[in-house]
C-alpha positions in Angstrom: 88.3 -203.6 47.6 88.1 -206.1 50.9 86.5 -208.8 50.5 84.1 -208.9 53.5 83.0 -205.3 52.8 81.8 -207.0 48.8 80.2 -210.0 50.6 78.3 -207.5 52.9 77.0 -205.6 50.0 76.2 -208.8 48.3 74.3 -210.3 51.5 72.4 -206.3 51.5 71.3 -207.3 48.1 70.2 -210.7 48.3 68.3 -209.8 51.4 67.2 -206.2 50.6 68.1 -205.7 54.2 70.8 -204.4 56.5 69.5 -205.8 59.8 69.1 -209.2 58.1 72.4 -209.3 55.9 73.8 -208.7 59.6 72.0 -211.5 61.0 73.1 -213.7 58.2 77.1 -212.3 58.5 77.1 -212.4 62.4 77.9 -209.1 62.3 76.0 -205.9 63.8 73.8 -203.6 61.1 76.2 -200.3 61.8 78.8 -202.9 60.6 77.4 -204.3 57.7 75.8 -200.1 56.7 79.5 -199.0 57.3 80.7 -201.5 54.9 78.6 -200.5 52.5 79.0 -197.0 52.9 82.7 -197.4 52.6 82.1 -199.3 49.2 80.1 -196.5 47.6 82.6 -193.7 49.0 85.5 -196.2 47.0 83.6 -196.0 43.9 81.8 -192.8 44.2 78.4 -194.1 43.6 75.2 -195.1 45.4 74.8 -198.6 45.6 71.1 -198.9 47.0 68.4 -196.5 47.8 66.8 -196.1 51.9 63.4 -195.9 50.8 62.4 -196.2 54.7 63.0 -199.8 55.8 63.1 -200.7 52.3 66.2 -201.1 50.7 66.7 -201.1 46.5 69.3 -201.6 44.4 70.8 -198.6 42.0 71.8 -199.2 38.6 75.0 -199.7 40.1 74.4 -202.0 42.6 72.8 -204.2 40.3 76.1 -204.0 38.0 78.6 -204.2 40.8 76.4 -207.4 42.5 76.5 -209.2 38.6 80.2 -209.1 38.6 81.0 -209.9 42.1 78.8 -213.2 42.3 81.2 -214.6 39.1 84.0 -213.4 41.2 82.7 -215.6 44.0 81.7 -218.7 42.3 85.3 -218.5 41.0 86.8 -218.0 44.7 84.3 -220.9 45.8 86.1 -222.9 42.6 89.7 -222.2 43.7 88.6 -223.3 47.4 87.2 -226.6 45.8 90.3 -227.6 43.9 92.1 -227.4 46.9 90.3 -229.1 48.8 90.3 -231.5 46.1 94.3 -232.1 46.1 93.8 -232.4 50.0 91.3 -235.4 49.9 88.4 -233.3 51.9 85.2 -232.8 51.4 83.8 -229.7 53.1 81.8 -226.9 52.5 78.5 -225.7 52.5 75.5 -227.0 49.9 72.4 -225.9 49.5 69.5 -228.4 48.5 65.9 -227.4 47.3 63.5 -230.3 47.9 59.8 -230.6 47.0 57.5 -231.1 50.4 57.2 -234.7 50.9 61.0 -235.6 50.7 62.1 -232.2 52.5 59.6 -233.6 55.6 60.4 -237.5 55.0 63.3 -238.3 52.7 66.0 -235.5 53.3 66.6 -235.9 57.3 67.4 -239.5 57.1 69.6 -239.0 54.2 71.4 -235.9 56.0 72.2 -238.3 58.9 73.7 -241.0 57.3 75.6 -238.5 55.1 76.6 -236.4 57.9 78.1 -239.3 59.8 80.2 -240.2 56.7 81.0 -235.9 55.5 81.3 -234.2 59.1 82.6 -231.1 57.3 79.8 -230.3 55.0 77.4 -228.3 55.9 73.5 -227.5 54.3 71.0 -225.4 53.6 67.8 -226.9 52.5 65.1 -224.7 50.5 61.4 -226.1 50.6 59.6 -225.4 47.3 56.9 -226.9 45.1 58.2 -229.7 42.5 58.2 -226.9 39.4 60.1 -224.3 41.4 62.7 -226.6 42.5 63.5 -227.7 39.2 63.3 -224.2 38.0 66.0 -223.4 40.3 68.4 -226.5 39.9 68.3 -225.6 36.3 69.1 -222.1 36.5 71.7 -222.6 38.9 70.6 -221.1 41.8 70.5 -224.5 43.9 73.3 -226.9 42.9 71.2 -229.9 43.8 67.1 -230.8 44.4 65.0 -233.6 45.2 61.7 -234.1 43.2 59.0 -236.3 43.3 58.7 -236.2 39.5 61.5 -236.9 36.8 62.9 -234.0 35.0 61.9 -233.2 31.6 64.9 -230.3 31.0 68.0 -232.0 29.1 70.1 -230.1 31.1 69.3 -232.0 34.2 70.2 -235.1 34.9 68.6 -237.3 37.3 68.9 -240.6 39.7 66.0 -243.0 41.3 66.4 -242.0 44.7 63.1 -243.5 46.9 60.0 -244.6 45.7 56.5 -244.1 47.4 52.4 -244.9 46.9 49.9 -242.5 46.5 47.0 -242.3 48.4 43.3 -241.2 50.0 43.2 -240.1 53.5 40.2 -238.6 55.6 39.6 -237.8 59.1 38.4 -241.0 60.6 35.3 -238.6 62.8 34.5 -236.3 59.8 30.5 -236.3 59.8 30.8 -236.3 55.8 32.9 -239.2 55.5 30.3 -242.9 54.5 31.8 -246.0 56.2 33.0 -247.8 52.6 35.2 -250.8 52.4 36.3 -249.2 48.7 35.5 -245.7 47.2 34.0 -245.3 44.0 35.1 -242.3 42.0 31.0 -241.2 42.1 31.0 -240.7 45.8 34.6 -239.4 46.0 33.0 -236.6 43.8 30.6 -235.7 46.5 32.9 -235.5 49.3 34.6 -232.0 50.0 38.9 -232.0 48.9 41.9 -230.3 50.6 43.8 -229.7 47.1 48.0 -229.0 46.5 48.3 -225.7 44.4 49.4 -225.9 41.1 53.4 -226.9 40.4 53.0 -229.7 43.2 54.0 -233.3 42.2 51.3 -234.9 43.7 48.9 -233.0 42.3 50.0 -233.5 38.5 50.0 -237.3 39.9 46.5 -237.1 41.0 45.3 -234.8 37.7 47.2 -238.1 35.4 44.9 -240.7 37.6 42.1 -238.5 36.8 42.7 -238.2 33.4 42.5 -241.8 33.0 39.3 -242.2 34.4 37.6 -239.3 31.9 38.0 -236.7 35.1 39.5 -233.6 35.9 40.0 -231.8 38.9 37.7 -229.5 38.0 34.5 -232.4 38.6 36.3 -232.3 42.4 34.2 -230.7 45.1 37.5 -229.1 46.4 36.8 -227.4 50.2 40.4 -225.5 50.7 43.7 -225.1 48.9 46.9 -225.1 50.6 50.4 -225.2 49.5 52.3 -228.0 51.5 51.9 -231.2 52.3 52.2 -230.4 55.8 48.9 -228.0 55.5 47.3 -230.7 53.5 47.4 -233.0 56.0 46.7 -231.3 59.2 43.1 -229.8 57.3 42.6 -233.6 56.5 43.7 -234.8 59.9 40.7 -231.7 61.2 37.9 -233.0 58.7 38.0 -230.1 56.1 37.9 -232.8 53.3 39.3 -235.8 51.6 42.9 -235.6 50.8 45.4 -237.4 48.0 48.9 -237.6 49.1 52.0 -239.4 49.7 51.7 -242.8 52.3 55.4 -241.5 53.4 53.9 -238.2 54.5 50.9 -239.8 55.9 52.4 -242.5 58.0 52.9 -240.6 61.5 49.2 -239.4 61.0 47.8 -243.4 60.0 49.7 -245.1 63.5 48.3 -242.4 65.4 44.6 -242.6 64.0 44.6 -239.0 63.2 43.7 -239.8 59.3 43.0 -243.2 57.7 43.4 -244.5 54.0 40.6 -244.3 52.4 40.4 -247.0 49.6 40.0 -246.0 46.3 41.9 -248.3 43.9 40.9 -246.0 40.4 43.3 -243.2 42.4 45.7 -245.4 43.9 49.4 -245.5 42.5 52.7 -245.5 43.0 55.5 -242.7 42.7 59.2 -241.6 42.7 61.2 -239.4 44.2 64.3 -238.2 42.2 67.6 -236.8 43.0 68.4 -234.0 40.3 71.1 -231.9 39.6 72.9 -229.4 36.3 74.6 -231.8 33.9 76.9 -229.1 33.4 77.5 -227.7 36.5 81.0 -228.1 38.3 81.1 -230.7 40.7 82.2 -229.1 43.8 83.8 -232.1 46.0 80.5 -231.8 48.4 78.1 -231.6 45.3 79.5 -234.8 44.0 79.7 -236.7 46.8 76.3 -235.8 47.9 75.0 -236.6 44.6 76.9 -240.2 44.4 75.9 -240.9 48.0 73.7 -243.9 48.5 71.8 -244.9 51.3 
């Protein structure tokens, strides 16, 4: 079987597209379908089903797709040694990151180690906090960074940047009372922009809560979003009162778009963690990215 015909019926699959597997391959889609025809004529099956411009997996795709990503993660292996006995580190690695240190940590790490590892390259998934430790631990993403420590024994973890929590409001929301310090009674009253569930800084703000009697559920929450990003611009608008990371919030404080609102009961500090498989194989760009230091 060649190789590139397998990695186009691979890229079909992940994508559950032949116009986008082409994208991905820099190839055209008659290509990448002509590949894959060629495949099932070799084996005499059908590998997906055209449901219009849905594409699905038969039984035997699924079975021929199971083998062949061991059979890659084996090729990616031999590649590694290699590289290994010639003293480079190349490649490409993907990193899932939560929101705040995909925006606000990641680049500036990247950068400096870009400048030092020319040859690796990266592909960075944005998820919540849960999903991205989900996926480290499962394998799909060899490396993530988290603003909450792992609980999973299989992961291990390293201090990577540390951050405060806080309250941020439009500065011209009509709702908003001029306070010097906010009281958790009137922060009750005001309207919330909230983080849905499996976000960091939400579990952060439901433990500061918790210690005060509360629960999110005595929060007159306005709007739920899933980013950061979206958290702050609906603050930044005057849709409510929003609890988030000062990293995040920084560009939007200089420019007087939001300001902190203070609120010492809610007020805290946080981490951000690198995190990675304790028994994954340490691909030479895995490990150096992982034992790279700022």
């Amino acid at each position: 079987m060649d190789i590139r015909k397998l990695e186009a019926f691979c890229k079909v699959y992940e994508l559950q597209s032949f116009s986008k597997a082409g994208e991905a391959m820099f190839l055209s889609q008659p290509t990448i379908s002509s590949h894959v025809a060629n495949l099932e004529d070799e084996l005499g099956v059908k590998l997906f089903d055209r449901l219009g411009r849905k594409v699905m997996p038969t039984q035997a795709g699924d079975v021929l797709y199971e083998n062949m990503i061991s059979i890659f993660r084996n090729l990616d292996r031999a590649k590694a040694a290699i590289e290994v006995l010639r003293d480079r580190v190349v490649g490409e690695l993907q990193v899932g990151c939560s929101t705040i240190p995909s925006h606000s940590i990641l680049p500036g790490m990247l950068k400096a180690f870009s400048a030092k590892y020319p040859e690796v390259t990266f592909t960075v998934h944005t998820a919540d906090s849960a999903e991205v430790l989900r996926r480290v631990a499962c394998g799909d993403w060899p490396v993530g960074i988290v603003g909450k420590k792992p609980e999973e024994e299989e992961l291990t973890s390293k201090l990577l940047a540390e951050d405060e929590t806080i309250l941020v409001a439009s500065p011209k929301a009509p709702w908003l009372p001029s306070m010097a310090t906010y009281d958790l009674d009137t922060l009750m009253g005001l309207p919330w922009v909230m983080r849905t569930k499996g976000s960091a800084t939400r579990m952060v703000l439901e433990n500061a809560l918790a210690l005060t009697g509360h629960t999110l559920q005595n929060l007159n929450i306005r709007c739920k979003v899933e980013g950061t990003c979206e958290s702050l611009a609906h603050a930044a608008c005057g849709v409510g009162v929003c609890f988030t990371s000062k990293l995040a919030a920084q560009p939007l404080l200089e420019n007087g778009e939001v300001i902190q609102l203070r609120a010492p009961a809610l007020e805290g500090r946080r981490e951000f963690y690198l995190v990675h498989h304790g028994g994954r194989y340490m691909f030479p760009a895995l490990k150096a990215f992982v034992e790279f230091h700022l």
